[in-house]
C-alpha positions as CSV (number, residue, x, y, z in Angstrom):
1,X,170.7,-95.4,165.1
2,X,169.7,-93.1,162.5
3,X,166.6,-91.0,161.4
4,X,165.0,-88.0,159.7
5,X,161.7,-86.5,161.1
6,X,160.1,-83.2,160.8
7,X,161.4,-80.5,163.0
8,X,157.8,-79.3,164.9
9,X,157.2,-82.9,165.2
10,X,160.0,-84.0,167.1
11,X,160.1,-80.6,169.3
12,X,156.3,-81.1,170.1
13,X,157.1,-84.6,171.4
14,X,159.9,-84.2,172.6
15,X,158.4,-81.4,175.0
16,X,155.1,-83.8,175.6
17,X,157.2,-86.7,176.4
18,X,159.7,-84.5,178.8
19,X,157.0,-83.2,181.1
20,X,156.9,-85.8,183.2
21,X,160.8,-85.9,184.1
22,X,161.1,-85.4,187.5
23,X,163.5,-82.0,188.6
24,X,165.4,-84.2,191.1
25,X,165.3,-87.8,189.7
26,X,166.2,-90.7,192.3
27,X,168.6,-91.9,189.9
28,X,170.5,-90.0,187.3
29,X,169.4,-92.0,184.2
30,X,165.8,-91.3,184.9
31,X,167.0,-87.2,183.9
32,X,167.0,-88.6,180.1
33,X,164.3,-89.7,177.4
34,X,164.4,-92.9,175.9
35,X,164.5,-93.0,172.0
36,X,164.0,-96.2,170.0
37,X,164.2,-96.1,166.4
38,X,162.4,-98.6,164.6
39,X,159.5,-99.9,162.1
40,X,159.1,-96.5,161.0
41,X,158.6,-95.2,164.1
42,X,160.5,-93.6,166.6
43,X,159.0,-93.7,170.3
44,X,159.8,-91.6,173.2
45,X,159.5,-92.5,176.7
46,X,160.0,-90.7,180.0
47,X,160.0,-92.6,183.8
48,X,160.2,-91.4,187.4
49,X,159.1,-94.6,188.9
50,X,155.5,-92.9,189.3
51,X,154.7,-91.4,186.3
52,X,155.2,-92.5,182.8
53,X,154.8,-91.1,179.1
54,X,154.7,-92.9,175.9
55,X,154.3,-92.0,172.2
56,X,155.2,-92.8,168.8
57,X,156.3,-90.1,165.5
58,X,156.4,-91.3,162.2
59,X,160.1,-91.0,160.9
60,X,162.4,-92.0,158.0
61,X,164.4,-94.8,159.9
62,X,167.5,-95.3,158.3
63,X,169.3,-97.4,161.0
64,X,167.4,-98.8,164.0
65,X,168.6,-98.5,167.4
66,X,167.4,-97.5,170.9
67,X,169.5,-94.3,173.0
68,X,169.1,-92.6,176.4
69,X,169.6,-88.8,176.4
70,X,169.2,-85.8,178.8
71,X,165.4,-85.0,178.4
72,X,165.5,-81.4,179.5
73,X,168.1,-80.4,177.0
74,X,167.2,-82.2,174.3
75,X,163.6,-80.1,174.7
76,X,165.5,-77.4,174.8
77,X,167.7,-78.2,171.7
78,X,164.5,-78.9,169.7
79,X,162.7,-75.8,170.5
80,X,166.0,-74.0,169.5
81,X,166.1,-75.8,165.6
82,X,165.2,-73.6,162.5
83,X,162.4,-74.8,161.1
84,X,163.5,-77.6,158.2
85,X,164.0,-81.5,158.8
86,X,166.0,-83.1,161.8
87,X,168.8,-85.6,161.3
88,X,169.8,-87.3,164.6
89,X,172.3,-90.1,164.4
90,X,174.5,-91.7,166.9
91,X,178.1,-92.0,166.6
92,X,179.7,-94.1,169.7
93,X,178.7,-92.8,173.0
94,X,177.6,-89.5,171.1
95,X,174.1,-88.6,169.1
96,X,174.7,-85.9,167.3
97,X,171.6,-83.6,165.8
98,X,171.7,-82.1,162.6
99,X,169.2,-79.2,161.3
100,X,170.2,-77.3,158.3
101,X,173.7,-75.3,159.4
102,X,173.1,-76.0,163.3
103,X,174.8,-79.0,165.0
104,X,174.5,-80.3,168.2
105,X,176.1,-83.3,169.8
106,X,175.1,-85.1,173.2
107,X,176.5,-87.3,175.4
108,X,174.4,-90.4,175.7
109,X,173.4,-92.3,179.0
110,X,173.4,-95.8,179.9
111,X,170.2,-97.0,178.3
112,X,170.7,-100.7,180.0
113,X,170.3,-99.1,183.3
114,X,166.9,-97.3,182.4
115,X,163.9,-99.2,184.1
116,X,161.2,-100.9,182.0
117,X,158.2,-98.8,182.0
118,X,155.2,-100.2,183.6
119,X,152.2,-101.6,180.8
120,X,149.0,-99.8,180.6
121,X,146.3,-101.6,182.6
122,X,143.7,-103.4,181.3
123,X,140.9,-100.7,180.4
124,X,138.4,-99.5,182.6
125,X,136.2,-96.9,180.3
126,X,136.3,-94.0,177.5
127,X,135.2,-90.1,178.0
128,X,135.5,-87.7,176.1
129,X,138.8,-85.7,176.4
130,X,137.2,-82.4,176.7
131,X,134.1,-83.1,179.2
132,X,136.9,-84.4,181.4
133,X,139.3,-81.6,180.7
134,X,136.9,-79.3,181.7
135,X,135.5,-81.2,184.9
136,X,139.5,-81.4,185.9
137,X,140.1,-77.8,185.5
138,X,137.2,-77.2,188.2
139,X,138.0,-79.6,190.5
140,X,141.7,-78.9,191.0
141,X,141.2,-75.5,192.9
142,X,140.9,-76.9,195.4
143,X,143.3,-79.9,195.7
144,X,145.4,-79.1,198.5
145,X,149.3,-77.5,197.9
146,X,150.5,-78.8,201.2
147,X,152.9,-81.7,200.7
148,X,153.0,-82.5,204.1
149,X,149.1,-83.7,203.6
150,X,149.7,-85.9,200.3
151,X,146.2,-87.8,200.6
152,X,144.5,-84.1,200.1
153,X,147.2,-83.3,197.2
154,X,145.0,-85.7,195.1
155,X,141.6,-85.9,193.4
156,X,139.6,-88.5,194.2
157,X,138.2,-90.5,190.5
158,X,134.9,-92.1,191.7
159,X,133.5,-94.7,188.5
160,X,130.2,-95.4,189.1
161,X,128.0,-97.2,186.5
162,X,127.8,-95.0,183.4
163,X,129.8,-92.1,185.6
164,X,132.8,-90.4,186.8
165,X,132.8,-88.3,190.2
166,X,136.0,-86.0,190.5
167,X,136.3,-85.2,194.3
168,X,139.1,-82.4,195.8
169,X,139.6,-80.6,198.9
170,X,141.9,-79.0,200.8
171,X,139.8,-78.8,204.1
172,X,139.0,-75.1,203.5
173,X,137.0,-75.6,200.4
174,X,135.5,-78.6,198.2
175,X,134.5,-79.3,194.9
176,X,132.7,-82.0,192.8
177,X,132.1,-82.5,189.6
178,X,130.3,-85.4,187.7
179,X,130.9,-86.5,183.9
180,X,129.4,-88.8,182.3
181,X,131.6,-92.1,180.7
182,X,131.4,-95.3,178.6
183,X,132.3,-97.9,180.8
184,X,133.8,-101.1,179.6
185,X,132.2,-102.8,182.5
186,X,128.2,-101.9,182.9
187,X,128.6,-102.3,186.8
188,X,131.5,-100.8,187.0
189,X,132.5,-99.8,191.1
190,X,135.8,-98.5,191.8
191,X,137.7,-95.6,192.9
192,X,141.0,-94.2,192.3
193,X,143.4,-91.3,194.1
194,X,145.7,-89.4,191.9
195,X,147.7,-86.6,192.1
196,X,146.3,-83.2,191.0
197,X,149.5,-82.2,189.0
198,X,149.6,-85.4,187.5
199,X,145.6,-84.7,186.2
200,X,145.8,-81.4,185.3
201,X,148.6,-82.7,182.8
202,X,146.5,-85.2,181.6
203,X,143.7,-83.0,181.3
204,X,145.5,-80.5,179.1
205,X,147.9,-82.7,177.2
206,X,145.6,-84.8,176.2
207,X,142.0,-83.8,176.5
208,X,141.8,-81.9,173.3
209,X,143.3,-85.6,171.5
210,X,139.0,-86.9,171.1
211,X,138.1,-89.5,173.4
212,X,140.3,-90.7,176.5
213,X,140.9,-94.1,177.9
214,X,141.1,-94.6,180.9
215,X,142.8,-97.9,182.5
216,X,143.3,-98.8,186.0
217,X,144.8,-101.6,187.6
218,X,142.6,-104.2,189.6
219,X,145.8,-105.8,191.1
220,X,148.2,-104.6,193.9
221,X,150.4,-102.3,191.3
222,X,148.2,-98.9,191.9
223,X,148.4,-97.6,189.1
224,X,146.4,-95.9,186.6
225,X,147.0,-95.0,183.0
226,X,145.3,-92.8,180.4
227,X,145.8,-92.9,176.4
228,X,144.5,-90.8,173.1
229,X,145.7,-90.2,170.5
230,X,148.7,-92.5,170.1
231,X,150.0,-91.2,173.9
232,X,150.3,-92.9,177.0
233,X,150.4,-92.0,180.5
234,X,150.7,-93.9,183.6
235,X,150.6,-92.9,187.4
236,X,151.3,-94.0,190.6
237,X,148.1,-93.5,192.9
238,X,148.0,-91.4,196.0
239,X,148.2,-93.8,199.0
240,X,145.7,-93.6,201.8
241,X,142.1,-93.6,202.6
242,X,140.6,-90.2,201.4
243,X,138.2,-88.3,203.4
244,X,134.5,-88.9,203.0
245,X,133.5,-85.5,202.3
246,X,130.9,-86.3,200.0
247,X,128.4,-86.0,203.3
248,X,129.4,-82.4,203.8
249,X,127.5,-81.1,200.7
250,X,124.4,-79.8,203.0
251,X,120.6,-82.0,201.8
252,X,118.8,-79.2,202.2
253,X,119.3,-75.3,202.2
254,X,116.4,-72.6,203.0
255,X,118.5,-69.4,201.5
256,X,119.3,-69.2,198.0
257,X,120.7,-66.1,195.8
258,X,121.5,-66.0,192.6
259,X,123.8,-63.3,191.0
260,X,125.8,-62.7,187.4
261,X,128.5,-64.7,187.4
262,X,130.9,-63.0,185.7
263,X,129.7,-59.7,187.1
264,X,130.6,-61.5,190.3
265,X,133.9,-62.0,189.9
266,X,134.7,-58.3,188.4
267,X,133.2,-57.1,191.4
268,X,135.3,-59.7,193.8
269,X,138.1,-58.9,192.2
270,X,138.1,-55.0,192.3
271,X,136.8,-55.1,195.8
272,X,139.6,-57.4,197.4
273,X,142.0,-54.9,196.1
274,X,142.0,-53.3,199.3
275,X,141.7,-56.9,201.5
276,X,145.1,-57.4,203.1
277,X,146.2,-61.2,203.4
278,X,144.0,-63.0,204.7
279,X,141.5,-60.2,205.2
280,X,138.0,-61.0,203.7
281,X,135.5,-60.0,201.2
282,X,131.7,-59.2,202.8
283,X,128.9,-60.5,201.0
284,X,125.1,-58.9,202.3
285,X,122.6,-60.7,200.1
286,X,119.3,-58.4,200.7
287,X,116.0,-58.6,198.3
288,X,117.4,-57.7,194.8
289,X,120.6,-56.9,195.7
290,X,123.8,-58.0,197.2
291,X,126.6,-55.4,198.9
292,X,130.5,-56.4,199.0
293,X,132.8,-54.5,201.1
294,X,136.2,-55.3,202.4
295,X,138.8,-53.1,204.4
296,X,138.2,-52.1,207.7
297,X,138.6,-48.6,210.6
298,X,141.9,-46.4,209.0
299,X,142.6,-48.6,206.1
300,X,142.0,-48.7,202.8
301,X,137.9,-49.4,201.8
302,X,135.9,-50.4,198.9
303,X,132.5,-51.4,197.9
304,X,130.1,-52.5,195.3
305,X,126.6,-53.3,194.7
306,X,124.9,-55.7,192.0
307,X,121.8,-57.6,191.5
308,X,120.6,-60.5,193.0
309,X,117.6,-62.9,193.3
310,X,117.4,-63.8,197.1
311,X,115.1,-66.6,198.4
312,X,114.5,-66.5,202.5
313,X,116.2,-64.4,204.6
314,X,118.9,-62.0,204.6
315,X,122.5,-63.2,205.1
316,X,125.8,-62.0,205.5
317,X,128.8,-63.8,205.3
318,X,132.5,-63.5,204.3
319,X,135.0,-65.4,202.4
320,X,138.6,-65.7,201.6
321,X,138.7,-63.5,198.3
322,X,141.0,-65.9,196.6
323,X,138.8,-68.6,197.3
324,X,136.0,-67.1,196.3
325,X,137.3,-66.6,192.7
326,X,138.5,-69.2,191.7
327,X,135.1,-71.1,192.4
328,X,133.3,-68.3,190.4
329,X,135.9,-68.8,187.5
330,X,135.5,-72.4,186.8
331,X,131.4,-71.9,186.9
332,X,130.0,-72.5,183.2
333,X,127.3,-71.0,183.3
334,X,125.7,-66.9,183.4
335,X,124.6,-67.4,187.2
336,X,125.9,-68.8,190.1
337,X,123.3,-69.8,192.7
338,X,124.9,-69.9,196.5
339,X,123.1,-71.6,198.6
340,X,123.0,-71.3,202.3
341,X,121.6,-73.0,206.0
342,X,123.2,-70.4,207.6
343,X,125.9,-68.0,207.9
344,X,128.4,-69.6,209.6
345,X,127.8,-72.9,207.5
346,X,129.6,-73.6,204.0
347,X,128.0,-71.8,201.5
348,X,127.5,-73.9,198.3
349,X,127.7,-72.4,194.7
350,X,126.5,-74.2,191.8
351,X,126.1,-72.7,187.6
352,X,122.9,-72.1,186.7
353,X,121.7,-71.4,182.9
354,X,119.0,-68.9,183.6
355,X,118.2,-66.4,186.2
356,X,114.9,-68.3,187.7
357,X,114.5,-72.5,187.8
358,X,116.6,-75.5,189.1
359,X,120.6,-75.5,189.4
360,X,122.8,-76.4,186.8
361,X,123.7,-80.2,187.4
362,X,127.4,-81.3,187.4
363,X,129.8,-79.0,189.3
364,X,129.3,-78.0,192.9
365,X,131.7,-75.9,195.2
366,X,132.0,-76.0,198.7
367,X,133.5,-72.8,200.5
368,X,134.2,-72.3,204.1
369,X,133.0,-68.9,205.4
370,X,135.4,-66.6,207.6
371,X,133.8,-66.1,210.9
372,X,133.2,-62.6,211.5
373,X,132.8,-60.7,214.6
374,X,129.4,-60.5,216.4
């Protein structure tokens, strides 16, 4: 095998292609990328047995021919090059790389023991890469870290006519978020489990590629896949029945308040700097204002006051500071509008656009309150 390509595009895929190599692979050959050479094209492929990646460059293919190599240092290799065309071309059991006065040569692996990567499912729908991107990035938060509780490590993908419902919890907080799609089926009703990691990739490999299919399997395989822009991804899904949390998002609520978002956060964040682990942040929502204080008796203190819009009675409550945050972060929107039945209950925040009318439709958070003492 032998080819020229440019140097950023080879590094660029090369990196894409090399994210989903697992840091322990079950099998050594699964450490390496798979390079074929032909028609002009040369296509890169990585496998774990859960996930896969897929894509093509365009190439001056002087010899075709198909070699296995260590993913991870060829990345790093690439990455490395001066900036000028790559000449990669195999020489027995070596490939050897060739950028102006640098030289590298790798071993190659066994490319008849690589598995054949699984086919992209038959497609489900199209949305656009960003909308989803976006709806991801405020879901994830709160996908569970805990590997010991894999079903909650996921987000739940719920396709429902002409939308998508992204579902994650970690039993502390909850979040949802809607997106409208195209489906390729009008009454299309299905769901589908995978892994946060895995999504978040997705999200920000290829969101920001136009519009994203989306494929997943209606047979026993479990697997989904996504594609845009000429790259392919396929995953494994979670195994298990998720939890139906959807019924813990509260029908009706009595107290609302509505405060800056961004002035929010600032004030969370400057606050907690005094909240030892696991200490919380108070919230006092009052008539036109709302008071956060955290630090208790001898130790450190701090509080702050802002402005807020308070409908029913006054409420206190307290949350986990971290928590907190990162549900205020992901909110698109000037407000956030919390929305309480009472103090001890979740508290609910949704964006809102303006200071006075209706929530914004879309994203909701769930946050479990820490009890205080009576």
């Amino acid at each position: 095998m032998k080819f020229r390509v440019e140097r950023d595009v080879l590094t660029e895929a090369v990196s894409w292609a090399a994210r989903s190599l697992s840091p322990r692979p079950p099998v050594p050959v699964l450490s390496g990328l798979l390079l074929k050479a032909h028609d002009g094209v040369v296509s890169l492929s990585s496998f774990d047995y859960e996930t896969s990646a897929r894509l093509e460059i365009p190439a001056e293919i002087s010899t075709e021919g198909t070699i296995l190599v260590s993913g991870r240092l060829l990345a790093d290799i690439c990455r490395s090059l001066p900036a000028a065309p790559v000449d990669v071309e195999t020489d027995g059991s070596k490939v050897t790389l060739t950028c102006r006065r640098s030289s590298f040569h790798l071993a190659t692996m066994p490319e008849a023991e690589y598995p054949p990567l699984p086919a992209l499912p038959p497609l489900t729908g199209a949305v656009s890469g960003d909308a989803f991107a976006r709806g991801v990035s405020q879901v994830i938060i709160a996908a569970s870290r805990d590997d010991t509780l894999p079903i909650l490590t996921g987000v739940r993908m719920e396709f429902e006519d002409e939308l998508i419902t992204l579902l994650a919890t970690d039993r502390y907080r909850l979040a949802l978020r809607e997106i409208p799609w195209k489906p390729a089926s009008p009454s299309v009703s299905t769901s589908a489990l995978v892994k946060a990691k895995t999504l978040n990739e997705v999200a920000k490999t290829l969101g920001g590629a136009g519009e994203l299919n989306i494929a997943l399997a209606d047979d026993d395989s479990r697997l989904i896949g996504f594609e845009s822009g000429g790259r392919t991804t396929t995953s494994l899904l979670v195994d298990g029945d998720y939890p139906k949390i959807r019924s813990l998002f509260p029908e009706t609520t009595p107290i609302h308040a509505i405060v800056s978002t961004q002035e929010l956060v600032e004030a969370v964040r400057r606050v907690s700097l005094v909240a030892e682990r696991n200490t919380p942040v108070r919230l006092a929502f009052s008539d036109g204002l709302v008071a956060l204080d955290a630090g208790t008796g001898e130790d450190a203190q701090a509080s702050e006051e802002l402005e807020a819009h308070l409908t029913g009675e006054d409420i206190t409550v307290a949350f986990n500071p971290h928590y907190l945050i990162e549900g205020l972060s992901v909110i698109e929107a000037p407000y956030v509008r919390f929305s309480f039945t009472s103090a001890p209950k979740p508290a609910m925040l949704t964006a809102q656009r303006e200071l006075e009318g209706d929530d914004e439709i879309g994203y909701r958070y769930l946050v479990m309150p820490v009890r205080l003492p009576n």
